[in-house]
N, C-alpha and C positions, 0 to 999 in steps of 0.2 A: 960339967960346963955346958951352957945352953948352947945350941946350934943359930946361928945368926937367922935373920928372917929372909925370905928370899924376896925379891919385889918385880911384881907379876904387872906390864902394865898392860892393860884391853885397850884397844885402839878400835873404834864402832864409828862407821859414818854419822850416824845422829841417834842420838837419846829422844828422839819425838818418839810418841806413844806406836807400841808394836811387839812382834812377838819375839824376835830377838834381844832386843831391848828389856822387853821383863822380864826377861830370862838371865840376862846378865845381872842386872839390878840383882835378883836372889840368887845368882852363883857367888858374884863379890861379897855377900852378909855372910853366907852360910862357910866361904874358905877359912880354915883353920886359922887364925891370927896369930895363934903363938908361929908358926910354919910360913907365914907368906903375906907381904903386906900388897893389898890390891888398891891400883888405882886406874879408873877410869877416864878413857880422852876421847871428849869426841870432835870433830871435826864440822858440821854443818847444822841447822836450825837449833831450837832452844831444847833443854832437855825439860824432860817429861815431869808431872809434879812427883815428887820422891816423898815418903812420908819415912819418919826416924826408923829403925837406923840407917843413915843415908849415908851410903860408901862415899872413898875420896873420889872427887869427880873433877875435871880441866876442861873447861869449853877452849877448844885452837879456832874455832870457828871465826871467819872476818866479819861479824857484825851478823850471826847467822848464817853468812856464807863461806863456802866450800874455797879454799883459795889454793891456785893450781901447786904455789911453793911452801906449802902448807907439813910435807914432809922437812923443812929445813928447822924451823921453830919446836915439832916433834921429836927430831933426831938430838937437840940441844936439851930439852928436855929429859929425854931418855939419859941422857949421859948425867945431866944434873942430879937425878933419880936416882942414877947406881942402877937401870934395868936389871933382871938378872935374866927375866925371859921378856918376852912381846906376842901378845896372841893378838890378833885382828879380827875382825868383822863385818860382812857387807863390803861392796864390791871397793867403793871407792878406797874405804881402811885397809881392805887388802893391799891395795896397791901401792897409799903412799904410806900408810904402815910397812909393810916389808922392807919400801926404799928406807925409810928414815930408821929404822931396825941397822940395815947395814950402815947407813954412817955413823948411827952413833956405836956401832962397834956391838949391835946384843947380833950373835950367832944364835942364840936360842929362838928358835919362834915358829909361831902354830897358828897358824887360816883357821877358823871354823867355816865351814862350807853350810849356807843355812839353807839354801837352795839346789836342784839337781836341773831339771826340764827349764828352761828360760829360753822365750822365745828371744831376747836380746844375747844370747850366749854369744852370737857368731860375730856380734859388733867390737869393733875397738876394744871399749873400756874393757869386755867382759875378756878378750883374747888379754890384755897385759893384767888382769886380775889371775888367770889361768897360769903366767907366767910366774908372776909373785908368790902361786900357793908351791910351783916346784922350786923354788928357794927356801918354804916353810921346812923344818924339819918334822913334821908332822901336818896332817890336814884332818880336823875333828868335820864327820859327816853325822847332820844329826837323825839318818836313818839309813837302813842297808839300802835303800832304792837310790840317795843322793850316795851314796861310795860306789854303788855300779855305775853309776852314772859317769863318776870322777875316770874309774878305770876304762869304761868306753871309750869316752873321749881322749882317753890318754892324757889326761891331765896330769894326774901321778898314779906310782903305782899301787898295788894294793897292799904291799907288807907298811906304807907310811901312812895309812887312815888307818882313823880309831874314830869307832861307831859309837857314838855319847849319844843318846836320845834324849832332844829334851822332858825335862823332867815338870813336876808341878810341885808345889807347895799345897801338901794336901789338907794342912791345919789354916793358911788363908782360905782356902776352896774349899770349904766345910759346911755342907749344906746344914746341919745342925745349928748353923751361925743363923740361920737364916729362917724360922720357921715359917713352914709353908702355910699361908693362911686362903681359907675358902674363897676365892673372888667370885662374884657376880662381874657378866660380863665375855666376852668373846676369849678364845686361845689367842695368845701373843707367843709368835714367831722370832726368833733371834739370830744375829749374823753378822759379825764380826769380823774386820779387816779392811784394808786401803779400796780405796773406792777409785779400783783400777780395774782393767780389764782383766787381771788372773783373777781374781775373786769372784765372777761372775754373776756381779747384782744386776749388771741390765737384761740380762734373761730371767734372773731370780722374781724381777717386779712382775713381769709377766705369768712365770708360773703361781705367783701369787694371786696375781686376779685370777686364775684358773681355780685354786682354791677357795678365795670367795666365792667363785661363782655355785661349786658344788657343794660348800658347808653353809653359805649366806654371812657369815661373820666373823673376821678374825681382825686381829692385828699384826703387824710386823716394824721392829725395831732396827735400826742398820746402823752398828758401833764403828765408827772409821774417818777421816776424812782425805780429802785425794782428788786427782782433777776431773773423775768424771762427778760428782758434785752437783753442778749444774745438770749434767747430761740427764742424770737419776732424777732430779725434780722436776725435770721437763717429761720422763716418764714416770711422772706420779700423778701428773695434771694429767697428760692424753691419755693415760690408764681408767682414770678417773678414782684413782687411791686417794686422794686427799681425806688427811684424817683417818685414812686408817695404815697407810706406811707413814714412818720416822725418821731420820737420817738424823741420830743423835750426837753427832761428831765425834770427836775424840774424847774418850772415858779415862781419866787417870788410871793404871790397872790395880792400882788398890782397891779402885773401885768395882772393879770389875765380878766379883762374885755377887755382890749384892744385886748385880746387872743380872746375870746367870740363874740367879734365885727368880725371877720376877719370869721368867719366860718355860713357857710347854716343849718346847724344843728348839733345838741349835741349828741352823742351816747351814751348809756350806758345800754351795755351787761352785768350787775352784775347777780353775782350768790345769792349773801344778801348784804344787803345794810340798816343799822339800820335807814337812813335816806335820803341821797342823796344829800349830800350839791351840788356837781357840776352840778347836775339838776335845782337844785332849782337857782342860778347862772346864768345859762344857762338862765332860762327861765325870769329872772329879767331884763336879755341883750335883751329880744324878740324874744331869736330863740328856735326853737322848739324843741322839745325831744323823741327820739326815747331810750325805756326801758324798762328793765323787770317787771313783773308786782309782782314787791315781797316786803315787809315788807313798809319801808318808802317809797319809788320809787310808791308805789300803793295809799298810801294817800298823794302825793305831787301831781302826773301827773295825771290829769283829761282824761283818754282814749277820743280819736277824737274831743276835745277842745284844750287843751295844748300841746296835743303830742300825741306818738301812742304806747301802752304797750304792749310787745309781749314775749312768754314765753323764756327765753336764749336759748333753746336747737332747735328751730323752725328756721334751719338759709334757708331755702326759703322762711319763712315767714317774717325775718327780711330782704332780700333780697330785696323783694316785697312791704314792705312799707316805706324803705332807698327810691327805686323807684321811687315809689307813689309822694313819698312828693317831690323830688327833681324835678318830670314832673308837678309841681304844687304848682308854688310860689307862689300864692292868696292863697290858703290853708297853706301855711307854716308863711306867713305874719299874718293872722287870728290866728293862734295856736300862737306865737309867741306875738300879742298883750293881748290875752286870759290869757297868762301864766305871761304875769310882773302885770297885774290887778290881778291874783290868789295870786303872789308873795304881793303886794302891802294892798291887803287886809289880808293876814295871815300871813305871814310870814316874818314880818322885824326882824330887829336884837333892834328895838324900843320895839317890842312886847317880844320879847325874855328878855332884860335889864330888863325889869320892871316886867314882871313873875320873874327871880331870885333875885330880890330885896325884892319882898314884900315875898319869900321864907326865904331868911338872915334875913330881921325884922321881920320875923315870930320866927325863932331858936333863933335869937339873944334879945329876947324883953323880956324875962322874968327874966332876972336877974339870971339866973344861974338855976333857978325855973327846968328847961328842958335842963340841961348840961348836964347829960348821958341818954342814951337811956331807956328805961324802957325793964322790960324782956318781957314783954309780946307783944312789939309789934317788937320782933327783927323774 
């Protein structure tokens, strides 16, 4: 007699283009179907372009926006649904995900924590997101730096995270897909993510004229879009980069390898980074990585194997090894095979599935036995 399917719902601030986000997309394809039917809710702006197989997906969002009672029409769902668990995502789905978890009655449910260092941690929203994960019966950290981070803060404790890193999809990210052809013409630079201040592209633009200045000719491409936007193209004119930096907005992430193909190296000036998915990407594609040496970004990139990690605020020293790597294609080819065999052994999105699986048949296998949290381990 077949075992009933369980039904898993992800509840994610917004499906706009991002690292969590395409992360989710290839955890919901790749879960076991006969074991677990997943469906997807998001809560604010439009979701991303999805190409087949495209999981079940629910916009609750009010016309794109975020609506404060937003957890009532959730919680009715859930119950409509038959939940069997609720995992959440990003700060706001934490919050009224968890709420709307308890009324519609699912005790099972699990925060992923995608972030660790946030300079918004100590505000409001981020304090009743903190509260919601110790109602979680587990909190997924998607590196050891973001679970120390949890237990510092006394967020929760350390027996209820489980360290899942995210994973890549190493047959989309296949530099093979992509042969590398001869170009005439400058190195082109690459650098992906919300065009905010953690991702630090308005220092980035600046070390980049620093690298014109001492090769005479590059390019650079900026995958993202986010409010500083303007702030970026006003230093792309006083810089005087016009034409040779890009701000190419938001990349479908299907698209995104064939982006990865096209560029000499990956840059990433973050300020925190709970993990680095567009590194880790990066490096699955074979090209090298230039990064701050902080949180996830330190246990992904191997210093002078896979890439070169340099502190954000050091920009003649990012200057000098942007340089370095580009007067030294043997050395960038080496880093670049190093890092999809680092990718290849840690870090698939295989490895990742099957961690949060044997987590769900962990919460889900006793019958109810472990449906609300106990106090003592909240």
């Amino acid at each position: 007699m077949s075992v009933p399917r369980k039904t898993i719902v992800h509840v994610i601030t917004t499906l706009e283009p991002g690292g969590a986000q395409s992360l989710l997309i290839d955890v919901a394809r790749r879960c076991d179907p006969e074991k677990y039917r997943i469906v997807i809710v998001y809560l604010h702006g439009r979701a991303m372009e999805i190409d087949a197989p495209r999981p079940e997906i629910v916009d609750l969002s009010r016309n794109g926006r975020i609506s404060p009672f937003v957890f009532l029409p959730l919680a009715r769902l859930l119950r409509r649904e038959k939940a069997d668990l609720v995992h959440t995502h990003l700060v706001h789905a934490d919050i009224f995900g968890q709420w709307a978890a308890w009324l519609g009655g699912v005790w099972r449910r699990v925060t992923s924590r995608h972030y660790g260092i946030d300079h918004k941690e100590g505000t409001r929203i981020y304090r009743m997101a903190d509260r919601a994960a110790r109602g979680a019966m587990a909190v997924v950290a998607v590196s050891r730096s973001v679970a120390e981070h949890l237990v510092l803060r006394q967020v929760v404790r350390k027996n209820r995270i489980a360290v899942i890193p995210n994973g890549i999809d190493v047959e989309r990210f296949d530099p093979s897909r992509f042969p590398r052809r001869e170009r005439d013409g400058p190195p082109v630079l690459g650098a992906v993510g919300r065009l905010h201040p953690q991702k630090g592209f308005v220092p980035l633009l600046e070390i980049f004229r620093g690298v014109i200045d001492a090769i005479g000719e590059a390019r650079l491409e900026i995958v993202g879009e986010g409010v500083l936007r303007t702030h970026l193209e006003a230093g792309i004119r006083l810089l005087g980069l016009e034409g040779r930096v890009r701000l190419l907005g938001a990349v479908p992430f299907e698209r995104m390898p064939e982006r990865y193909a096209s560029w000499d190296l990956l840059l990433m000036p973050s300020r925190w980074e709970g993990f680095g998915l567009a590194a880790a990407e990066a490096m699955a594609m074979r090209r090298a990585v230039v990064a701050s040496p902080i949180e996830g970004l330190a246990e992904l990139v191997v210093p002078g194997k896979t890439g070169v990690l340099i502190p954000p605020g050091a920009q003649q020293d990012w200057i000098d090894g942007i340089v370095d790597l580009l007067r030294d294609p043997d050395r960038r080819a080496a880093m670049g095979a190093a890092g999809r065999d680092r990718i290849l052994r840690h870090f698939t999105i295989e490895r990742t599935v099957d961690a949060l699986e044997r987590l769900y048949d962990d919460l889900l296998g006793d019958d109810g036995a472990r449906s609300r949290p106990r106090k003592r381990d909240r």
